[in-house]
C-alpha positions in Angstrom: 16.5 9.9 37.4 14.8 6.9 37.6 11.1 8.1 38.4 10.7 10.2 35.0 12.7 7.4 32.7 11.0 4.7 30.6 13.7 2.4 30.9 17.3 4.2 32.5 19.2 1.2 31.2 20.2 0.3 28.2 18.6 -2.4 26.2 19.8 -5.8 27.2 20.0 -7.2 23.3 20.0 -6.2 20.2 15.9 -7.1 20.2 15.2 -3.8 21.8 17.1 -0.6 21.0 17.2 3.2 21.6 16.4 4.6 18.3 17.1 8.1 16.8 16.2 9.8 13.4 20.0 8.9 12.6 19.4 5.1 12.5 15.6 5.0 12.1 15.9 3.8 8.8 18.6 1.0 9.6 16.7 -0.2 12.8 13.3 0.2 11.8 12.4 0.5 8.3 15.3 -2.0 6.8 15.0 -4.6 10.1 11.5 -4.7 9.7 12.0 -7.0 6.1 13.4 -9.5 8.1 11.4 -9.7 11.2 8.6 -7.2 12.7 9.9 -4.4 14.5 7.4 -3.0 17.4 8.1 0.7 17.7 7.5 2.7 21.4 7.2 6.4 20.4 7.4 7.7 24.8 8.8 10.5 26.2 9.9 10.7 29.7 7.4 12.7 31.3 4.8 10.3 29.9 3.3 8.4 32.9 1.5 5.4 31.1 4.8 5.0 28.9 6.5 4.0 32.0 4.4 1.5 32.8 3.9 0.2 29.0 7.5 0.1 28.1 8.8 -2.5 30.4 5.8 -4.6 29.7 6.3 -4.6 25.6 10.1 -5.2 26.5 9.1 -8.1 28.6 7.1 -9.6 25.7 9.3 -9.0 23.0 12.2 -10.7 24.9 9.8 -14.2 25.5 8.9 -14.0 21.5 12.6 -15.2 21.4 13.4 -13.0 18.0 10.5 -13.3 16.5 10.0 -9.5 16.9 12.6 -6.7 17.4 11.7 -3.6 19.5 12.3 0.5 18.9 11.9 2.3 21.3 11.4 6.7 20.4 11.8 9.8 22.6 9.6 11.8 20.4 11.1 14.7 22.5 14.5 14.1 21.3 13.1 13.3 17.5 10.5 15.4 16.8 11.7 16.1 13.6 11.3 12.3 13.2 8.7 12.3 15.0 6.7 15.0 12.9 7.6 13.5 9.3 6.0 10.0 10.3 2.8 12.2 11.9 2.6 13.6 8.6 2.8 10.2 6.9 -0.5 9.4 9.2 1.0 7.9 11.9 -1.3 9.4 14.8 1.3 10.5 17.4 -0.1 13.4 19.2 -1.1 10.9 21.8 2.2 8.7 23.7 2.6 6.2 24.4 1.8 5.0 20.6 2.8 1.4 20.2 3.5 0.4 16.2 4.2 -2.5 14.7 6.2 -2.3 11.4 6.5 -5.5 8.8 8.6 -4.7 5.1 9.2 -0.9 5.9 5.3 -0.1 6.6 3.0 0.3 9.7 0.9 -3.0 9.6 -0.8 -2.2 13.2 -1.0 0.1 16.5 -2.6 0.8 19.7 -1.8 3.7 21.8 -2.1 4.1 25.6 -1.1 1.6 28.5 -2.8 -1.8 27.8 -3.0 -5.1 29.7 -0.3 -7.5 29.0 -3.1 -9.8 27.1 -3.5 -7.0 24.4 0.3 -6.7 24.5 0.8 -10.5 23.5 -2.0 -10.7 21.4 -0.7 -7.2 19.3 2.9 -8.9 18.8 1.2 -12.2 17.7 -0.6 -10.4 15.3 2.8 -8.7 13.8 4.3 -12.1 13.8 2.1 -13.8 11.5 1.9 -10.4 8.9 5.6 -10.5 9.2 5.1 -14.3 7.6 6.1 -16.1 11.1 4.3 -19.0 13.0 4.4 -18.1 16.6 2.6 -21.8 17.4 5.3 -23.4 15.4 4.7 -27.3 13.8 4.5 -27.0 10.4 7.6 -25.3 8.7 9.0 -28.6 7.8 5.7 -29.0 5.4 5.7 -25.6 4.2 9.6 -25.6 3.3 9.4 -28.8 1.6 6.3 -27.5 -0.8 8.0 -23.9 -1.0 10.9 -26.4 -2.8 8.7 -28.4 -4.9 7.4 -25.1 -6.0 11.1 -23.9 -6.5 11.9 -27.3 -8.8 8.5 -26.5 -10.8 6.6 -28.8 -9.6 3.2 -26.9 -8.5 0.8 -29.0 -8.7 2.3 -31.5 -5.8 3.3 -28.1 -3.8 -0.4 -27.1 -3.6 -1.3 -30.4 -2.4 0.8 -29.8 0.8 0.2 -26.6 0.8 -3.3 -27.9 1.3 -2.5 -30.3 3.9 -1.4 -27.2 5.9 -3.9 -25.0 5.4 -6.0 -28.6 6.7 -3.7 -28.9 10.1 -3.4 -25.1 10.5 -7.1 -23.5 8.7 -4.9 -19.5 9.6 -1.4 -20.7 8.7 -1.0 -17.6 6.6 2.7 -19.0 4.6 0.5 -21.8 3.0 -2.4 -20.0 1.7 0.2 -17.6 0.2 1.9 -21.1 -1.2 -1.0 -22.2 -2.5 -2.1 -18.8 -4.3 1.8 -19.0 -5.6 1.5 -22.5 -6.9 -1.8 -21.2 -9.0 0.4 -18.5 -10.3 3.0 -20.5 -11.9 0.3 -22.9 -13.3 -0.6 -19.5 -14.8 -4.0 -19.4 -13.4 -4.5 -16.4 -11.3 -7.9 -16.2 -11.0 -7.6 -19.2 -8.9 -5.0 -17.8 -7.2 -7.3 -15.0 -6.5 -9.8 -17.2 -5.4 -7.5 -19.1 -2.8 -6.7 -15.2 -1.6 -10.6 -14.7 -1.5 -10.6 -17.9 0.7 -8.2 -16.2 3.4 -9.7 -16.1 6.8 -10.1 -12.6 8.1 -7.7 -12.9 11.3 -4.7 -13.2 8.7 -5.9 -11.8 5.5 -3.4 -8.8 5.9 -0.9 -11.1 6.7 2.8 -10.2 5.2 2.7 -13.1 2.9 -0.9 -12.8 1.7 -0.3 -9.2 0.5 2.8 -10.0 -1.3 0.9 -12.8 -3.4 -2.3 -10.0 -3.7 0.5 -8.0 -5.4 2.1 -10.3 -7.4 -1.3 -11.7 -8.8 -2.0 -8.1 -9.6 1.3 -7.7 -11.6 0.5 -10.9 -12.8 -2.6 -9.2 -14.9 -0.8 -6.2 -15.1 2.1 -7.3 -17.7 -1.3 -9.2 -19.8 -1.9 -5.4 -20.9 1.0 -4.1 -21.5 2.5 -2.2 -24.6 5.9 -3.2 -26.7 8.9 -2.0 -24.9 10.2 -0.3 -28.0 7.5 1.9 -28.4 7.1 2.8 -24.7 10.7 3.9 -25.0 10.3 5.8 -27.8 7.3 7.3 -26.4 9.4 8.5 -23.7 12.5 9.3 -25.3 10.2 11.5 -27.6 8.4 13.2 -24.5 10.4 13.0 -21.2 8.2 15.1 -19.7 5.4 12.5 -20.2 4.6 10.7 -17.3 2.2 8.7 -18.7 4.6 7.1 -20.5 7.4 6.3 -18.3 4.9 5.1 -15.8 3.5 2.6 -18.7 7.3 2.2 -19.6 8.1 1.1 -15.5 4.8 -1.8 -15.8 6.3 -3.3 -19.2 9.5 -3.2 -17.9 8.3 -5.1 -15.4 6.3 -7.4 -17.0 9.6 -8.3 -18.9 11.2 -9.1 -16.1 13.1 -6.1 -15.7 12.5 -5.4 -12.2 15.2 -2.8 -11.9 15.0 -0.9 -14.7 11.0 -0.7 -13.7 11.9 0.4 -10.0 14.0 3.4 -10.9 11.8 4.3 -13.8 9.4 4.9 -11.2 11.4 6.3 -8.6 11.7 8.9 -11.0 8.8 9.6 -12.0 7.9 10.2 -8.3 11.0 12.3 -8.1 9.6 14.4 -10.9 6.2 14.6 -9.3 5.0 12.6 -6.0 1.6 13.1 -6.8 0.7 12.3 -10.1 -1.7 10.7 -10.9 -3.3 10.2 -7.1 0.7 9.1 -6.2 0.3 6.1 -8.7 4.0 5.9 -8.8 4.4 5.4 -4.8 1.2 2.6 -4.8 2.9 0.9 -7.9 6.4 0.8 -6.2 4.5 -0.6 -2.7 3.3 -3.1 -5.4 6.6 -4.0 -6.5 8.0 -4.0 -3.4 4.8 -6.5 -1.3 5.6 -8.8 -4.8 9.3 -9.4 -3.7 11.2 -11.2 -0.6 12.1 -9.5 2.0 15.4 -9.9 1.8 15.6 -9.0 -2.1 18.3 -6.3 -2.6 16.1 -4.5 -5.3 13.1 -3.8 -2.6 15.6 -2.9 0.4 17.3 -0.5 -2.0 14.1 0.8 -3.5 12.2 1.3 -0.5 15.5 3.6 1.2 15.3 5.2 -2.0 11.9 6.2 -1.8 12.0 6.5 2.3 14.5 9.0 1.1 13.2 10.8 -1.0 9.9 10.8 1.3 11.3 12.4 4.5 13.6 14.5 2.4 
């Protein structure tokens, strides 16, 4: 009936969908590489979710695709429901609103908020998802991101700078300009231009991936002969030590692959070694890729996996 429904009809687009532990992973974790996906965890005898959910539908429709929308009976998936909870997700209170960017939870408000907060909560998940909601500059930024692409950094950062000078939050061309340091092989600049972020975007999607990669970056300076690692391990698979010191070499040579399932299973074999250093290096890994990079879409269901298992 309509009085104790969130929303009786179906979602108008594929911007907004009903999801279910079945396609979670496919509809939240895996869409949110490529754009944000705002998550409504209601359940239908939840007053405030009926008024919340047609305003968060209403704003995700104007963002034009900039955002995609889940929306959660967390009576028909509490099994769903209790594994994210126990992940840290605080859902004993609906409606809980959260925005997911590359397979994590990036932000969140729970209750029924004005339509300001609303707006202002998927601008936020826009720019951490790497998008411009004010628009104008992409031109620039695609034109340095190919100068940096053809090796030529130095003239990159100097548009990235121009940017940065039009736009002072324009989170894609601090991240540029931290990247163009890195291939000069400077990251202590780059660390410094990161240092330099303003606060509003400094969790931004693209600012954390260059945090990670500037900390792979000095990483792979300290890392052992691959030879001896392997033998190390081959001598001792029960050392976890070394495979996770095998996994940061590999990497450092370039081996993504081999360093991603070394890790995976190391977690396999124990999830919390080490404080869970095999899950926070993975996150590294994965922050330091593309969104769309098959090794970190792969990985990260892997893990998810492995996880909610």
């Amino acid at each position: 009936m309509l009085e104790f429904g969130q929303n009786t009809a179906a979602p108008a687009t594929d911007l907004i969908k009903d999801v279910t532990e079945a396609n979670f992973m496919a509809d939240v974790i895996d869409a949110s590489n490529e754009v944000p996906v705002i998550v409504d965890f209601w359940a239908t005898w939840c007053g405030p979710c009926r008024t919340l959910g047609p305003m968060l539908e209403d704003a995700v429709t104007k963002a034009k695709g900039a955002v995609k929308m889940a929306k959660i009976d967390v009576d028909q998936n509490q099994r769903l429901a209790q594994a994210l909870a126990q992940q840290g997700l605080p859902l004993q209170s609906i409606p809980t609103v959260v925005a997911f960017v590359k397979g994590r939870p990036v932000d969140m408000f729970q209750g029924a908020v004005p339509a300001s907060e609303i707006d202002a909560f998927i601008k936020r998940a826009i720019e951490q998802g790497g998008g411009d909601p004010s628009g104008g500059l992409d031109d620039a930024i695609a034109a340095a991101e190919e100068m940096l692409t053809e090796g030529n950094a130095a003239d990159a950062a100097q548009v990235f700078g121009a940017v940065i000078q039009e736009d002072p939050e324009n989170a894609e061309a601090f991240a540029g300009m931290a990247r163009c340091h890195l291939a000069m092989d400077d990251p202590d600049q780059a660390e410094a231009v990161l240092n330099g972020v303003p606060a509003a975007i400094a969790h931004a999607a693209p600012i954390e991936a260059v945090r990670a990669q500037v900390e792979l970056a000095r990483q792979a300076a300290n890392t052992g002969p691959l030879d001896e690692l392997r033998a190390a391990l081959e001598a001792d698979p029960t050392n976890l030590q070394a495979r996770f010191d095998l996994a940061q070499a590999l990497h450092a040579a370039g081996q993504v692959q081999d360093a991603v399932d070394e890790l995976l299973n190391l977690f396999r074999r124990d999830r919390e070694w080490n404080d869970g250093a095999a899950k926070a290096q993975l996150f590294t890994i994965f922050d330091a890729l593309k969104a769309n990079d098959p090794i970190m879409l792969n990985g990260r269901r892997k893990l998810s996996s492995m996880i909610f298992a």
